[in-house]
C-alpha positions as CSV (number, residue, x, y, z in Angstrom):
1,X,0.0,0.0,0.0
2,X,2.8,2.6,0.7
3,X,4.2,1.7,-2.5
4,X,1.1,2.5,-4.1
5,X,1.0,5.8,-2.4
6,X,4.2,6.5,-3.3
7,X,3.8,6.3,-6.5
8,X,0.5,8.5,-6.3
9,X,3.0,11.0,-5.1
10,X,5.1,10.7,-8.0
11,X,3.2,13.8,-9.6
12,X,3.7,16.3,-6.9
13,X,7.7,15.1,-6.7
14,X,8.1,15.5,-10.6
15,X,6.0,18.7,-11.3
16,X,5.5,20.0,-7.9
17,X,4.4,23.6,-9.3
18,X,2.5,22.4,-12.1
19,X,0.6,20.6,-9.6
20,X,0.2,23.7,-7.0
21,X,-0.5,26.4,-9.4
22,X,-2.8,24.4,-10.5
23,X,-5.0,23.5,-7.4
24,X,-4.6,26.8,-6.7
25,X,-6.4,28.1,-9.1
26,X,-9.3,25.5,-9.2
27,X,-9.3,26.4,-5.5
28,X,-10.0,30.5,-6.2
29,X,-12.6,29.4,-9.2
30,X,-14.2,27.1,-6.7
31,X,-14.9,29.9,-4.3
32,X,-16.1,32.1,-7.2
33,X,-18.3,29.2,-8.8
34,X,-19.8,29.0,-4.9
35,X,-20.0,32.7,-4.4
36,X,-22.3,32.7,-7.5
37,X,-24.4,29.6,-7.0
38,X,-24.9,31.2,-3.2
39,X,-26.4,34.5,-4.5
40,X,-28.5,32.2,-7.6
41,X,-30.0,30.3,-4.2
42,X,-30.5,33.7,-1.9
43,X,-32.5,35.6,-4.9
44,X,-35.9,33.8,-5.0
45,X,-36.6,34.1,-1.8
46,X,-35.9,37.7,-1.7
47,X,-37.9,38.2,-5.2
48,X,-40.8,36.4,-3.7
49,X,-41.3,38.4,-0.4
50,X,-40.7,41.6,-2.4
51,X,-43.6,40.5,-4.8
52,X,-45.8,39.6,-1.6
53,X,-44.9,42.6,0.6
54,X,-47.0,45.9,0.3
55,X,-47.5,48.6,2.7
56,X,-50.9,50.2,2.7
57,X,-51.2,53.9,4.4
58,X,-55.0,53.8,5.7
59,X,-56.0,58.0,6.4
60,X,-58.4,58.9,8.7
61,X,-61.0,61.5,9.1
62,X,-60.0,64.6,10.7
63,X,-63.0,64.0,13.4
64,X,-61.5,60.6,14.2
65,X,-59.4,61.1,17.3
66,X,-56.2,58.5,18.6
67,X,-58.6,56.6,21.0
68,X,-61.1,55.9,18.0
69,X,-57.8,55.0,16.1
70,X,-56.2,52.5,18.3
71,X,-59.6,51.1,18.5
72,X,-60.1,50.7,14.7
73,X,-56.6,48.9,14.9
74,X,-58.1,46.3,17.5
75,X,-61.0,45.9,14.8
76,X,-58.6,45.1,12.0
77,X,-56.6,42.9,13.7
78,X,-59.4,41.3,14.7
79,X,-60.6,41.1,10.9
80,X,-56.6,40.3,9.9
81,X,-55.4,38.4,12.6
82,X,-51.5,38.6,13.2
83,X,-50.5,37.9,9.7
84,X,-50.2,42.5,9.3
85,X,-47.7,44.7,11.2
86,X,-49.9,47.3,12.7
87,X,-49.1,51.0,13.8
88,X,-50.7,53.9,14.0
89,X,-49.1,57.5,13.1
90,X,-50.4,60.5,15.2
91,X,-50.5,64.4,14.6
92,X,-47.9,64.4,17.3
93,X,-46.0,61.5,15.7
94,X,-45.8,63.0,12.5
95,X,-45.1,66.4,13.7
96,X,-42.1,64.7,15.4
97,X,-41.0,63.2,12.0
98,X,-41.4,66.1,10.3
99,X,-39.1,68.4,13.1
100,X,-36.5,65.9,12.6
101,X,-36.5,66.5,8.7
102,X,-37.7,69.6,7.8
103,X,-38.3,72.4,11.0
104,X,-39.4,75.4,8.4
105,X,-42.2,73.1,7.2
106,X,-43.1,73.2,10.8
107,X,-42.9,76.4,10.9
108,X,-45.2,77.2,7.6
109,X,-47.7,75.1,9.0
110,X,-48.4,77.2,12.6
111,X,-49.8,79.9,10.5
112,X,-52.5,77.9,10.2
113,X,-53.3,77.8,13.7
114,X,-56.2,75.4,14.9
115,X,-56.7,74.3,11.5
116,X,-53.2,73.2,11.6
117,X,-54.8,69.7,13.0
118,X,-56.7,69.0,10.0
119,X,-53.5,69.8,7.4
120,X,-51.5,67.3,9.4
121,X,-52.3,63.5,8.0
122,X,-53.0,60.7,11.2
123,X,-53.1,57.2,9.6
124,X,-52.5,53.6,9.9
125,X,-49.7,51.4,8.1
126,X,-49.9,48.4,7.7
127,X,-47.4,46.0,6.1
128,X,-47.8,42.4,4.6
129,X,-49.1,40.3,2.3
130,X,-52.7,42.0,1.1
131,X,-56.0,40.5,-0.9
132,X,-57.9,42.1,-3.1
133,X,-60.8,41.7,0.2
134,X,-58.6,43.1,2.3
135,X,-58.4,46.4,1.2
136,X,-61.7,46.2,0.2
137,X,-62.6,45.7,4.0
138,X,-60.0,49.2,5.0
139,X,-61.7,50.9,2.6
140,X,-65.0,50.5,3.4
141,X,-64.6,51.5,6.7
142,X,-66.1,54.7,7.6
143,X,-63.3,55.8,10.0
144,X,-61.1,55.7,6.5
145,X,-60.6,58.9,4.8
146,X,-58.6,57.3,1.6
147,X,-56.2,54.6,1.2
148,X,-52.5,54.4,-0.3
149,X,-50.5,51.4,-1.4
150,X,-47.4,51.1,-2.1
151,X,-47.8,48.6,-5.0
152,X,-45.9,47.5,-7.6
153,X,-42.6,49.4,-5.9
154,X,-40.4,46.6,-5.6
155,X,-40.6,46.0,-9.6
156,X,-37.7,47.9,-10.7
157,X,-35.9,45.6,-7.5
158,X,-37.0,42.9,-8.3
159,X,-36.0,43.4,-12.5
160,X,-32.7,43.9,-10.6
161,X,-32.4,40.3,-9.0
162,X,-33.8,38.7,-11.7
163,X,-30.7,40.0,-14.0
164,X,-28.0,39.0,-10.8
165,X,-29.7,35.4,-11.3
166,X,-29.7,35.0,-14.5
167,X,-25.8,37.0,-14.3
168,X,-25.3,34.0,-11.3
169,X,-26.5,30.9,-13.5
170,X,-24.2,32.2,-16.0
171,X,-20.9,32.5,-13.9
172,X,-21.5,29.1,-11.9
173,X,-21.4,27.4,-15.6
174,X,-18.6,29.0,-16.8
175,X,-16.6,28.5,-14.0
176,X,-17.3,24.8,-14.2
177,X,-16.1,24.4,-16.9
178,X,-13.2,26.2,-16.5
179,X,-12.4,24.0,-13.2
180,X,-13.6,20.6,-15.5
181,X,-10.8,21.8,-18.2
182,X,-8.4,22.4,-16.4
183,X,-8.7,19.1,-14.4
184,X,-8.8,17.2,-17.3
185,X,-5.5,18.6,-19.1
186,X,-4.1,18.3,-15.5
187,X,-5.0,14.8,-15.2
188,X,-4.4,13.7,-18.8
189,X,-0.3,15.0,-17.8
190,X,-0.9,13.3,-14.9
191,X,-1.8,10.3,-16.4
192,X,1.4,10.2,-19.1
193,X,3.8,10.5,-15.8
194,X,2.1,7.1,-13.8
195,X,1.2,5.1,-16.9
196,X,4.4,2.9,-16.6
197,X,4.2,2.5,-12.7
198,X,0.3,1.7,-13.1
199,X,1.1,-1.0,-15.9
200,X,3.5,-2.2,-13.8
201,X,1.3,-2.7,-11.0
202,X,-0.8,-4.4,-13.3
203,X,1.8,-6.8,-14.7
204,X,3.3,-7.7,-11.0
205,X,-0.8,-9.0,-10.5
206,X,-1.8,-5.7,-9.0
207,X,-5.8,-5.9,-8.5
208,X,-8.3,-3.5,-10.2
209,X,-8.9,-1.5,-7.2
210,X,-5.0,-1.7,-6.5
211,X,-4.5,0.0,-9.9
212,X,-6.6,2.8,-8.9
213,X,-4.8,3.6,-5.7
214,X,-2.2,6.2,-7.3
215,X,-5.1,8.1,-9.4
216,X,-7.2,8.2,-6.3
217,X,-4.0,9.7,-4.0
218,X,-2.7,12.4,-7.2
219,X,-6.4,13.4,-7.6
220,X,-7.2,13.3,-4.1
221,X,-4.4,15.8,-2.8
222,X,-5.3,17.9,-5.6
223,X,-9.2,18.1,-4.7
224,X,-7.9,18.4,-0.9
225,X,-5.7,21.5,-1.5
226,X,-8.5,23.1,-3.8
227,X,-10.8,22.5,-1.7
228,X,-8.9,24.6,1.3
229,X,-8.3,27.5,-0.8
230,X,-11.7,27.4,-1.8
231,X,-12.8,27.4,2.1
232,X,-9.9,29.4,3.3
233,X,-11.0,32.1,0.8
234,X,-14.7,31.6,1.3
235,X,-14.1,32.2,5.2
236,X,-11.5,35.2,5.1
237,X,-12.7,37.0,2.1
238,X,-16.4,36.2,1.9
239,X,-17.2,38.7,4.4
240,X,-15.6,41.2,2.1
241,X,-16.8,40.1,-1.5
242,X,-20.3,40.4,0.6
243,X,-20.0,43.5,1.5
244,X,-19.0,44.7,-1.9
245,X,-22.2,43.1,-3.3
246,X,-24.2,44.9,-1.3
247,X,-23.1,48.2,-1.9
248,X,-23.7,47.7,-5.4
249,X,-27.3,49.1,-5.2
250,X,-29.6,49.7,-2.4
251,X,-31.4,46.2,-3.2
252,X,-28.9,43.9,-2.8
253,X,-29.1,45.5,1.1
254,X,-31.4,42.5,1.8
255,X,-29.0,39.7,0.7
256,X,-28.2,37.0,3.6
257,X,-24.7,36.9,4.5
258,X,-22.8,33.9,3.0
259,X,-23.0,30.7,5.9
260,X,-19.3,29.9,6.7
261,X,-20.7,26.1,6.4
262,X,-20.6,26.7,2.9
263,X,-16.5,26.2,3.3
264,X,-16.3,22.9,4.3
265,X,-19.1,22.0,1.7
266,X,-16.4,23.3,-1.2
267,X,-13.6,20.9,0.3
268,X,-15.8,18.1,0.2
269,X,-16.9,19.0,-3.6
270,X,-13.3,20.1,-4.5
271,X,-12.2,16.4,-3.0
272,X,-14.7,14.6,-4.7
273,X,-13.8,16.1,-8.2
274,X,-10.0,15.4,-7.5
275,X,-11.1,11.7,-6.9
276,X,-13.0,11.2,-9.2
277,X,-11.2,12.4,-12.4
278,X,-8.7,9.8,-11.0
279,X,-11.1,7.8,-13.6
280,X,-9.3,10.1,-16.7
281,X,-5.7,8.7,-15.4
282,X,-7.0,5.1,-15.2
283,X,-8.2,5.5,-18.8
284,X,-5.6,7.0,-19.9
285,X,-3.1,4.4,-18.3
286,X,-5.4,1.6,-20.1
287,X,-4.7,3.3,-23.8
């Protein structure tokens, strides 16, 4: 068996850079292929809450005062149930708001004295996922002055995702392939430096699975050291290629941040491929 691994070895000992520069770089368009395929996964989710999500703005009468409000809020909770986040904007509230961000509004408004209360807009929000009945049932009540949605907002957002997908699917393909040709011209060298010590194996009564020994250590290590710069990347400069995507636009704000889990998933992966192009040398030792 050492002698088998030995000669598995025989690679790294002959063409030691060949073999590093190489894992190397399957190991940084590893991490890009699973950067990509992580924001292809994180996008529907997103594009489906921001297709469900609305905010509706219910504004009431100016004879409606904050006690009659917060009890119209018990009423459509009771009609709603919990699925809605509730809240209720007062005069007081929104004059708050409106200090905060603009004081000579503020000021332009106490001209009007006591009609100053009516100017000033009290309503309920409400946000969550809305049915045609449901506003139906806000704006039917007589307590409701008129009603705002916010609506189709989230379209031009959600035309945004749909191009990172599509940009995501795109990337994790070409990278593939990328990482598939490289391993295969790797391999096929590979395969031209053991095809003597594999026929002789074979000749000396070397079993099948014997023969396969030194494919399955060369593409092994090769997998194994792709696979840690793929999760030594993913860990230490994840955090970083995340924050980059999100200040690409104010959408991608809502993206998940990448699971570090996601590292030892790409050594596994990285491992398996090494391993199992060992099938490429064992073919090629055969011709």
């Amino acid at each position: 068996m050492k002698h088998l691994i030995r000669i598995g070895l025989r690679p790294w000992k002959q063409a030691f850079w060949s073999q590093w520069i190489a894992s190397l770089g399957m190991g940084v368009l590893l991490f890009g292929g699973g950067y990509s395929y992580w924001i292809f996964t994180s996008i529907p989710p997103l594009m489906k809450n921001l297709g469900e999500q609305e905010l509706v703005m219910a504004y009431l009468n100016p004879d409606v005062n904050d006690q009659s409000a917060l009890q119209l809020i018990a009423k459509m909770r009771s009609q709603f149930g919990s699925s809605l986040e509730m809240g209720y904007v007062s005069a007081s509230d929104f004059l708050k708001k409106m200090k905060a961000n603009n004081s000579s509004l503020i000021q332009e408004l106490s001209y009007f004295g006591e009609e100053m209360d009516e100017l000033i807009p009290r309503y309920i929000y409400m946000n969550g996922v809305f049915t045609p009945s449901m506003k139906n049932f806000i704006q039917s009540l007589v307590e409701v002055e008129s009603v705002d949605s916010t609506g189709d907002r989230y379209q031009s957002t959600i035309q945004t995702f749909l191009i990172l997908e599509r940009f995501s699917v795109a990337a994790v393909l070409i990278l593939f392939l990328t990482i598939a040709s490289i391993l295969f011209h790797l391999m096929k060298t590979n395969a031209n430096l053991l095809k003597d010590s594999i026929s002789m194996v074979r000749l000396m009564g070397g079993s099948y699975f014997q023969s396969r020994i030194p494919g399955l250590v060369t593409g092994g290590l090769i997998g194994l050291f792709s696979g840690l710069t793929a999760g030594i990347l993913w860990i230490y400069a994840g955090g970083a290629f995340y924050r980059l995507v999100r200040e690409l636009s104010p959408a991608f704000q809502m993206l998940p941040g990448p699971p570090v889990e996601v590292s030892l998933i790409l050594v596994g992966v990285a491992f398996f491929l090494g391993a199992f192009s060992s099938i490429i040398l064992r073919e090629s030792s055969n011709a």
